[in-house]
Each structure stands twice: as C-alpha cells, then as structure tokens.
N, C-alpha and C positions, 0 to 999 in steps of 0.2 A: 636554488635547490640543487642539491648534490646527489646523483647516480651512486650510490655506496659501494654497489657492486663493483661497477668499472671506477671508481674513483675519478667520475671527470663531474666538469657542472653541464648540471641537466638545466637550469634555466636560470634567470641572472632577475631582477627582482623588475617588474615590468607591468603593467596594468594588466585586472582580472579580465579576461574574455566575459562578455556581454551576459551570457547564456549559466555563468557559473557565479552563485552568490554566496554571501556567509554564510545563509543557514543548510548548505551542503557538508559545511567542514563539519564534520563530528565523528567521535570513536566509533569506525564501523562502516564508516560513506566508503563508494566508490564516487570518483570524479575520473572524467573525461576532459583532460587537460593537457593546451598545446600534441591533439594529437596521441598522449597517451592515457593509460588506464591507472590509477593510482588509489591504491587502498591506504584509508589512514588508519594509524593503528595505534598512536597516542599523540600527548602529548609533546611540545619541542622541550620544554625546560619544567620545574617541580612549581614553578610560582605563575607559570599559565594554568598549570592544571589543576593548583589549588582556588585559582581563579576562578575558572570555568568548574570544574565539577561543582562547587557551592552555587551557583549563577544558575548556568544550565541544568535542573533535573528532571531525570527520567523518570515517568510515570507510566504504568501498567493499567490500562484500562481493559474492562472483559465486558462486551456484547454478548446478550442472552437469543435464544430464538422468540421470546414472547415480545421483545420489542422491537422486532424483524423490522414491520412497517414503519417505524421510525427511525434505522440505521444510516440512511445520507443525512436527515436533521441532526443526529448526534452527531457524526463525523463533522458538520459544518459546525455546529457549536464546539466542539472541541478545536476543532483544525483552525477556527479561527483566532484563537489564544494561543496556540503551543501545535509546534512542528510533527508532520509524522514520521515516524523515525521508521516504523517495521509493523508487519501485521502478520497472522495467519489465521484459519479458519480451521477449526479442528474437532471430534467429536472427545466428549470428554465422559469417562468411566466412570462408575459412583466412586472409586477409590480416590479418583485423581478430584471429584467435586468435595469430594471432603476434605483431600488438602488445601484446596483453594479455600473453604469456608474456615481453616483451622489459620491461614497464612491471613486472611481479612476478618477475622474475628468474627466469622458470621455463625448463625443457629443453623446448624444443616440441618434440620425439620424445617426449617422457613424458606434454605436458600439452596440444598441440594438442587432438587428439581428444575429449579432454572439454567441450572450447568451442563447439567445430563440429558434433559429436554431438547433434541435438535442441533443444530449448529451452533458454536458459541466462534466469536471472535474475539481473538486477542489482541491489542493493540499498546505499541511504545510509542509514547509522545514523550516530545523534550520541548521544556521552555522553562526562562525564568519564572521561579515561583510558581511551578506546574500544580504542585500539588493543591496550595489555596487554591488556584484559578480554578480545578477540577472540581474544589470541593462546595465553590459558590455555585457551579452551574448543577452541578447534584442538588444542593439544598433550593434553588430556583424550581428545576425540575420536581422535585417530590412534593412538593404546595399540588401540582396540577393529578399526580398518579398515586394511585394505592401502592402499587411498585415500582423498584429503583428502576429505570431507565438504563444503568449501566451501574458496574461496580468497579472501584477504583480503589488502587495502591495511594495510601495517602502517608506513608514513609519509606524512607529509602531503603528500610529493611526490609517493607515487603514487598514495593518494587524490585528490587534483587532478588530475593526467593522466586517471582513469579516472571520473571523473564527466566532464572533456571532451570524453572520445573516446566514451561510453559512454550517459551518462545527459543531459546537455546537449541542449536545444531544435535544434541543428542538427545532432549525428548520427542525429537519425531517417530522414534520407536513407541514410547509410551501414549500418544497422543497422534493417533493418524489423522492425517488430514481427511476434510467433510466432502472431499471432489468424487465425483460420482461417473464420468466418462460415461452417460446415457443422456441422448436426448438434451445437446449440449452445443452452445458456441463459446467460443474463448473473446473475452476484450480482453483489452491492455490500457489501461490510462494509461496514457507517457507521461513523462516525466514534467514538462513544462507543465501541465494539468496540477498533476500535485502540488509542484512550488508555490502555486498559483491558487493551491489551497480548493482546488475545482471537485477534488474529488467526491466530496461529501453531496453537490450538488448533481453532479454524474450518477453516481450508486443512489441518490433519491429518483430521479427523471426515471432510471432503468425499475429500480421497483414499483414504483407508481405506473407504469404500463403495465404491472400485470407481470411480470417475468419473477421467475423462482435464480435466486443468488445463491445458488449452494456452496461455493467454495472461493473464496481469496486469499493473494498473498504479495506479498510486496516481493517487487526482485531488484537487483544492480546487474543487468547486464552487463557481459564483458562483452567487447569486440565482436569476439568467434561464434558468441552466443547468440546477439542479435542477427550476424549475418547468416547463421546457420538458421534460427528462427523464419527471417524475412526473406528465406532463400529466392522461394518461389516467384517476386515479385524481380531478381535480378537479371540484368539486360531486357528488364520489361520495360520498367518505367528508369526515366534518364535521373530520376533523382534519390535512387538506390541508394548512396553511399550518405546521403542527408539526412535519411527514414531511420538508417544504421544507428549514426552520429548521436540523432534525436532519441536513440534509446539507449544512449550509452551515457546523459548527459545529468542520470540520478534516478531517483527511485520511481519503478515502475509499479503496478497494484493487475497482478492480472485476476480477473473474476472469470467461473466458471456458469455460465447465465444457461437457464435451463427452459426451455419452450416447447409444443408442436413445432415441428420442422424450424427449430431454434435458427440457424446459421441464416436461410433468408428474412424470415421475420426479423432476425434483431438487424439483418444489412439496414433497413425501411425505419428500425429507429435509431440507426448510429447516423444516416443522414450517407447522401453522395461526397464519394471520393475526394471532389473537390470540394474544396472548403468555400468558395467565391457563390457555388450555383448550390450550395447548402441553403448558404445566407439568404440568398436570393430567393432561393425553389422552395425551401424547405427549411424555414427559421426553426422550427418549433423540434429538429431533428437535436441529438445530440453536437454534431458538429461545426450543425448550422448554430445553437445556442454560445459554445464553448469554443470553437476550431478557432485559431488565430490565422493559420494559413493554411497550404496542402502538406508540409511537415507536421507545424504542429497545431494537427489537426483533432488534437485532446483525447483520441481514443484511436487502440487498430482494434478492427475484430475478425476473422474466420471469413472467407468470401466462398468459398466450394462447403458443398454439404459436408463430404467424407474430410477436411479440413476441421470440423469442429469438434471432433474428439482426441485429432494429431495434437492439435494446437493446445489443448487441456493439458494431455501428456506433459507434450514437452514442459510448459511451465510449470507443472504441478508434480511432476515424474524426474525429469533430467534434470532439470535445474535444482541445486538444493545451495 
C-alpha cells in the first residue's frame, strides 16, 4: 500500500491482522488497519470492479413500525445470507412514502400507511445474489402474514434511487431521524457483534424485554471519535486504548432504547461489565449470551443516568 500523499509505502503485502476480514472491504468501509484509519473509496483496477459490482449487490431493505416485534427475526434472517452494510431509523412524510411506493411499485392506498405509521428502518445489505436471496425469504415470509414483513429493492435501479432518497448524507434534511433524547439509554453493538452477524439476535433479546427501540443507526468510528465518546472511562479502566481499538475495527449500530429509568434498567439487561462473571452470574444477560470477553463484550451502553441522553446526542447529533 502506497501513502499517495507523502509518496512513500505505507505497508508492503503481509498477512491480514486476525480482527479484519473480507467482508469489511467494501465502497464506503472504514478499517482500522496496522494502527490506521482507512476509507475505501473504490475500486484498485476496471476489471475488479466489474467483478465485484456484478458479484456483490446492494439491496435496500425498509422496516415498517407494524413489524416492530419482529425486527431482530428479520435482521437474523437477512443478516444471515447478506452482509450489513449501513442502517438508519427515520420518520418518513406522506410525500417521501409516496416516493418510496412509486420507486417499489407499490399502491400507496395499500402501502402508504406503513411508511408514515411510526418508525420505519432503512437498511443496505450486500451479498452475492442479494436480491433473489431477499426475495425467497419474502416469499417464505408472506405464506405465514396477511402483511409483508419487510419491503425490499429487488433491482439495482431501485436499490440506487432508495439509498439516494433514503440513506445518502444529504437526505437527512428531508428525512429526520426517529431519536427522541427522553426517557433514554444509548447501546452500541461493536463491531465484532455485527461481523458476527449477532446483531439481529441482540435487537430481538432487547425488544422481547419489553423496551421501546426508537432510533438506530450504524456508525464507522474514527479514532478521535471513539476516544472522545469513551472519554469518561479513561485512566479508569487499564484497558482504554482496546475498548478505543474495538470500536474502531468496523461498523457500529448504536440504538436509542427507551424505558422507566431506562440507563439502570437496561445496565441489568446488557449483563456485568465483565464478561467472565456475566457467563457465570448472569447467562441469560445480553453479554453473558453474546460477550466474547471484556473487549468484546458485544454491547457498550450508558452507565450514569444523566449519560443516557449525552450518549444519544452524540451518536445521533455529532456523528453524521
């Protein structure tokens, strides 16, 4: 790899570190690699990328609020064929559900109301042959429901309009996000979580207790970001710069979870700090379920009361 700026070589070709795999590389990843932060931003030559663009395709999946209680089920049924690339949580205008019903061919008599109704999420998946694969587990799913379960991009052309209109850095003007900064603690699935495909199973465990999910969104922490996020736990705990590392090492999903005195309640179901006396003390915890170790420990969330509307901000406010 060649530094272009300073024209020297930035790394000479060398086994991938343990922590960073294939399905990280994609138009759009950050990676945390040898120590730095690295945006990919295409292609190296015309005949990878006529490779992979045809191989890899992006699909636009949309969550409705009427299938709320079954939101980690779909997430694992998807997640588990085709990678998550990006998500957000947003409310959407009857103007903007008409587009979507006009970009998916739908009756907006039949299918407005599902858009405009509550929270909707939008979700990028990439995998070979995403589109079929999505469009089996629709057709599996709608045998069981009067209603679709989800609605999906099942061409590349409307998968591109609806990441434009939808998921793209300049409709967050047209499309504000669903986060509500009341009566609120922030998680964070890290990063190994997701790879790991966990998260679908995380976001079922947290709605099945009873908690209200108003708002998600996936991030790539840099550096500055995480360490300024995880401020508060430095020169506390000796393994600061690991907690950093682990949120730096790919895509994060922070949720906005909504309860009675939210920040202690959900401490009791994200499980103790350490990950060893989870397992032990407290299997049925999220961390005790999911946690690998005290890094990665599959979830951070809000530990002080007045912390769980800071921590909302930030990921939902600063971060864009």
């Amino acid at each position: 790899m060649i530094d272009i700026k300073n024209k020297k070589q930035f790394l000479k070709k060398s086994p991938c570190p343990p922590e960073v795999s294939a399905s990280d590389f994609f138009i759009g990843s950050k990676i945390y690699l040898y120590c730095r932060e690295l945006n990919i931003v295409d292609y190296g030559d015309s005949k990878t990328k006529a490779k992979f663009n045809y191989v890899l395709q992006p699909a636009v999946v949309i969550l409705t609020q009427s299938s709320y209680q079954q939101w980690g089920r779909i997430f694992q049924l998807l997640n588990n064929e085709l990678n998550l690339i990006k998500l957000k949580s947003i409310l959407v205008s009857a103007t903007a559900g008409n587009s979507i019903c006009e970009v998916l061919n739908l009756n907006p008599r039949q299918a407005l109301k599902e858009f405009t109704d509550g929270v909707t999420v939008v979700v990028l998946f990439q995998g070979e042959d995403a589109f079929t694969k999505i469009g089996h587990i629709i057709q599996q799913e709608s045998t069981n429901n009067k209603q679709p379960l989800f609605y999906s991009a099942s061409t590349h052309a409307q998968s591109s309009e609806l990441q434009r209109q939808l998921l793209d850095a300049s409709s967050s003007s047209s499309h504000p996000s669903s986060v509500t900064y009341d009566s609120c603690t922030c998680c964070v699935v890290k990063p190994h979580a997701t790879k790991d495909k966990q998260f679908g199973l995380i976001l079922d465990h947290i709605i099945a207790q009873g908690y209200e999910v108003s708002a998600m969104k996936s991030i790539q922490f840099e550096k500055a970001q995480a360490e300024e996020f995880l401020e508060v736990y430095k020169g506390v705990i000796p393994t600061f710069n690991d907690h950093v590392t682990q949120f730096c090492l790919g895509t994060s999903i922070a949720l906005e979870v909504r309860a009675q005195e939210a920040v202690q309640t959900f401490r009791e179901t994200a499980g103790p700090w350490d990950v060893d006396m989870a397992k032990e003390l407290r299997p049925d915890t999220i961390r005790g379920k999911y946690g690998y170790d005290n890094i990665r420990s599959a979830i951070h969330c809000s530990d002080l009361p007045q912390d769980g509307v800071i921590d909302c901000e930030y990921c939902f406010k600063l971060i864009n």
